[in-house]
N, C-alpha and C positions, 0 to 999 in steps of 0.2 A: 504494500500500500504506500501512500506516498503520505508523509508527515513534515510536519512543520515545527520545527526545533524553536521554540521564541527565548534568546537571552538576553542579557544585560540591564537595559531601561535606563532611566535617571534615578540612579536608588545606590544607597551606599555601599550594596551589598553587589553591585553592578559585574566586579572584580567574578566573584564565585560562581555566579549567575553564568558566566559566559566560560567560564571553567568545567561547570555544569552541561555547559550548553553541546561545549567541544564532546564530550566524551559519548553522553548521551547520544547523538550524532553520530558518531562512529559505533558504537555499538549495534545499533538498529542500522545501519546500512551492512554492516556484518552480516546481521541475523534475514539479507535481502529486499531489502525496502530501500525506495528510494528517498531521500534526507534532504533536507533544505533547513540551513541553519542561518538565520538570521538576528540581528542587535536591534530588537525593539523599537529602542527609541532611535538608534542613526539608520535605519531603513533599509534596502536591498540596492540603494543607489540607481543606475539604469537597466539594470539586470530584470530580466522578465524572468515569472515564475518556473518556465521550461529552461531555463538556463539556469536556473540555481538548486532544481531537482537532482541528487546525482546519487550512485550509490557506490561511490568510492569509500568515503570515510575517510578523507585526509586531516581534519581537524586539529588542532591543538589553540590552549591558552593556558598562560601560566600567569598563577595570583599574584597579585607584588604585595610586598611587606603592610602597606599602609590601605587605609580605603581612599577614594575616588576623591578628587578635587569638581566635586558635581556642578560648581560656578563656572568653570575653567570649560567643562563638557558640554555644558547647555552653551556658551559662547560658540564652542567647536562645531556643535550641530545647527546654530542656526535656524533653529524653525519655533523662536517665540515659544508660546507657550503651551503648544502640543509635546505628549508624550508619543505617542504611535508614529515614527517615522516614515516616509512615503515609501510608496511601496508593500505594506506588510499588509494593506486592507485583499490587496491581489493574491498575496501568496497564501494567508491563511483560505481565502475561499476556493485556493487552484489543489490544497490538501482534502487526504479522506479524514486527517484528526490532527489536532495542536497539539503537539508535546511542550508545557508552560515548562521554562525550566529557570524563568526565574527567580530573584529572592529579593523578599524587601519590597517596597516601594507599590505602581500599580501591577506591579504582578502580583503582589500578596494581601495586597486591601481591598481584593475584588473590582477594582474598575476595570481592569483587562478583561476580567471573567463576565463582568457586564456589559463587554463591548462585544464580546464573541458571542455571547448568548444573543444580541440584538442582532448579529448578523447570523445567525442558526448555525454555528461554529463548533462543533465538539473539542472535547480537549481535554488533557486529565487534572488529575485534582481535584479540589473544592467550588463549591458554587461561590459564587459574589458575596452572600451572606453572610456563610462559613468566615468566606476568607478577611474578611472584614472583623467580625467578632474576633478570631483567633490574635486576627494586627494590631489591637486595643488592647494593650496588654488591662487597662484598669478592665475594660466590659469582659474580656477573657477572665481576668481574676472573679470577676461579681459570679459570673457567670459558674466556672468552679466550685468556690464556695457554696452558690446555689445548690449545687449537685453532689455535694458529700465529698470534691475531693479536696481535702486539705492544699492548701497557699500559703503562703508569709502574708503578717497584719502588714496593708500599707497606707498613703495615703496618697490621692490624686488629685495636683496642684500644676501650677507653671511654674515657671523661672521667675517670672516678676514674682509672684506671690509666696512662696516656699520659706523667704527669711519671717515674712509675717506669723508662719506657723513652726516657728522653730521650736514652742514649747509642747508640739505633737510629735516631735519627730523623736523617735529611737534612736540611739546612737550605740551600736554602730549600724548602719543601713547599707541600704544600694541605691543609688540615684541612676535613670533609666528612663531613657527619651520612650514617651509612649507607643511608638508605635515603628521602631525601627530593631533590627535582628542585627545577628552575625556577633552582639556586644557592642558594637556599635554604639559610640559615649556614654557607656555604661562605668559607673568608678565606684569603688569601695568606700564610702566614707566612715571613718572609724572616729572622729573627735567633730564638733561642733569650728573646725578653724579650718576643716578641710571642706568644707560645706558648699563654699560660693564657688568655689574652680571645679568642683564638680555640676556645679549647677550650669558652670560658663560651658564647660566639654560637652552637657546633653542639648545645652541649647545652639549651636553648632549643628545639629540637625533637626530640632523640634523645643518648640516651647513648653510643651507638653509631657508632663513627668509623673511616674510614678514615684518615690518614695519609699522603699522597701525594707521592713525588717530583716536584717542579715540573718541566714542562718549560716550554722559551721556543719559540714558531713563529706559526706562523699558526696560524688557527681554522677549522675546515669542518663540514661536514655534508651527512648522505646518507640522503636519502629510500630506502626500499623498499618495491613495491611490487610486489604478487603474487610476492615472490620477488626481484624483479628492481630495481638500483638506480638510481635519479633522477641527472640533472643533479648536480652535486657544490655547493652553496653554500658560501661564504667569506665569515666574519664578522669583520669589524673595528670593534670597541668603539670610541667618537668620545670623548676626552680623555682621563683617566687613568683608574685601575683595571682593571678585568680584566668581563668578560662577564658579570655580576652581576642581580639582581632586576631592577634599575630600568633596566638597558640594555635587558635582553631585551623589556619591555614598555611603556615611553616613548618618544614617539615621536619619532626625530629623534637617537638617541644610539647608533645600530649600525649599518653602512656593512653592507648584505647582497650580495653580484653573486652572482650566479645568469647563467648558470656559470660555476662557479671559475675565475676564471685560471689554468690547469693545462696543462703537457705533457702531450701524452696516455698517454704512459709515465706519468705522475704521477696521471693522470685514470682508464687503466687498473688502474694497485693501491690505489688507493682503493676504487673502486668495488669492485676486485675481496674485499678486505678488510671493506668491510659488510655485501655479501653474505654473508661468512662470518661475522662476527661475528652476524647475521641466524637462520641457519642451526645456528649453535653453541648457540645458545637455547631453540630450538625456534619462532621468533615465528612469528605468522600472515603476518595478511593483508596488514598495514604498517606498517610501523614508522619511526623516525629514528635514527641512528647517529652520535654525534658524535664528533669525532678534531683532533689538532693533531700537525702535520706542525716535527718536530723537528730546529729549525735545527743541529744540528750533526750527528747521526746522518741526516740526510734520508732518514727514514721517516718512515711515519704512526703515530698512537699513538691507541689508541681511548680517549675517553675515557667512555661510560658509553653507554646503548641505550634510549632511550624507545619504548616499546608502544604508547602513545596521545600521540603527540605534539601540538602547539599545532596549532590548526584553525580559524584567522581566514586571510582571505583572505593577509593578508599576513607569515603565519605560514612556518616554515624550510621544512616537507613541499607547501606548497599553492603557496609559490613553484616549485620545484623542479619538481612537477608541469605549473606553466604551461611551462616551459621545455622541458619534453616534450610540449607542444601539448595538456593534461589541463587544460579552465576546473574555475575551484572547484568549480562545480554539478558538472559531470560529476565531478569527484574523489571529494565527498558520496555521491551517489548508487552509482556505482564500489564502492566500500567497503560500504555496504548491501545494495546486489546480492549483493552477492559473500558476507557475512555469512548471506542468506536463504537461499545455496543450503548451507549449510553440513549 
């Protein structure tokens, strides 16, 4: 069949997106389909949709250390104040399904998924809705809570407003641009003097903050898929800091085992907890579920739900997947199937 790869966009996470983008692309032209991989938001340029069908699989892109200068990118593309680059309305409708393989941004806040849905566009992952609730991380949390799965107490403010309610705030916390992934000006604030530079780093992408009670544990994560949850992964960040930009995506600086070292009592309400964190959302086809299991309460804590999670081979959901005997190609392909019959 013939798909349509969509990566990048104007999104911070723009970098992983199109890293994503590469592989997925090559996979599925492997597995005989022919592949059209295109950047969102800079377009197909003059290339028509029959010229950029192929099933070679030549692909490659490599992450760099920092996320995007998105000022700098919107100048470079030139097209004002649209997101969808020209060209892409041709090649989405010249496909039998969109493979989103975005992160971040309107690939994950449901406006791509509203814009495909209004052109009768198939495509995988989450609906508009989903994907929206899950990018909120305050309505994601409400939304949790609602449903019995444990969250950190937080509190949902802006950058202007944040010093006016310093006497709500826990200390130490997480300060967390509302609606942006990857960690993405995310900072650990441990004392009331570290407070305002973390306030200046989230607002740098969004005025819009959460406020989060820190927990201490271990770090996990849980693939789902058709419903049903993956192998449990356990992340441990290699020297100081905490799970950050340049751990998740440099190589050599995040200790992943797949599967978790877990009791299976431990390994039972985790799993059983994604799936419902899953289910509370409304998410589709697959999603990622991340949680840190709080050393003194020994529960699990969710900590936020990716719709289209990272999709290199050696990526949280495509590890997981091998550990339930799922290779990457079949995982790719899996996901599109399942998308077409939609």
């Amino acid at each position: 069949m013939k798909i349509a790869v969509l990566a990048g966009g104007l999104s911070p996470e723009r970098e992983v997106s199109l890293s994503s983008g590469s592989l997925i692309a090559n996979a599925l032209a492997k597995r005989g389909h022919e592949v059209a991989l295109a950047d969102v938001y800079f377009g197909t340029g003059k290339k028509t949709p029959e010229e950029l069908f192929s099933s070679n699989g030549n692909y490659s892109y490599k992450i760099p250390e920092n996320p995007p200068d998105l000022a700098a990118l919107k100048e470079q593309a030139n097209i004002g104040e649209r997101l969808i680059g020209h060209g892409i309305a041709a090649l989405v409708n010249a496909a039998d399904v969109v493979f989103l393989a975005m992160h971040g941004g309107m690939g994950e806040n449901g406006q791509l998924q509203a814009y495909l849905d209004c052109l009768g566009i198939k495509y995988t992952g989450s609906g508009y809705a989903a994907c929206l609730a899950a990018m909120d991380k305050n309505l994601s949390k409400t939304i949790f809570r609602a449903a019995g799965v444990p969250t950190a107490d937080w509190i949902y403010t802006n950058t202007k407003e944040a010093f006016s309610r310093k006497d709500e705030i826990k200390f130490p916390c997480v300060i967390k641009p509302c609606s942006c992934g990857s960690s993405v000006g995310v900072t650990m604030v441990d004392t009331e003097k570290d407070l305002l530079s973390a306030l200046e780093a989230a607002e740098k992408y969004e005025s819009n903050v959460i406020i989060e009670d820190k927990i201490c544990g271990r770090e996990f994560s849980v693939g789902i898929l058709d419903g049903k949850a993956l192998p449990p992964i356990e992340i441990k960040p290699l020297g100081e800091g905490f799970y950050d930009f340049t751990k998740k995506y440099q190589s050599g600086m995040t200790l992943e085992i797949c599967p978790a070292p877990l009791t299976d009592d431990e390994c039972a309400r985790l799993s059983f907890l994604a799936e419902k964190a899953h289910a509370a959302l409304g998410l589709g086809d697959y999603s990622r579920i991340d949680f840190i299991l709080d050393e003194n309460k020994k529960d699990f804590f969710c900590l936020e739900a990716n719709t289209l999670p990272g999709m290199t081979p050696i990526s949280l959901l495509p590890q997981e997947a091998a550990a339930a005997g799922i290779s990457y190609g079949e995982l790719c392909e899996k996901i599109a199937l399942t998308a077409l019959k939609k």
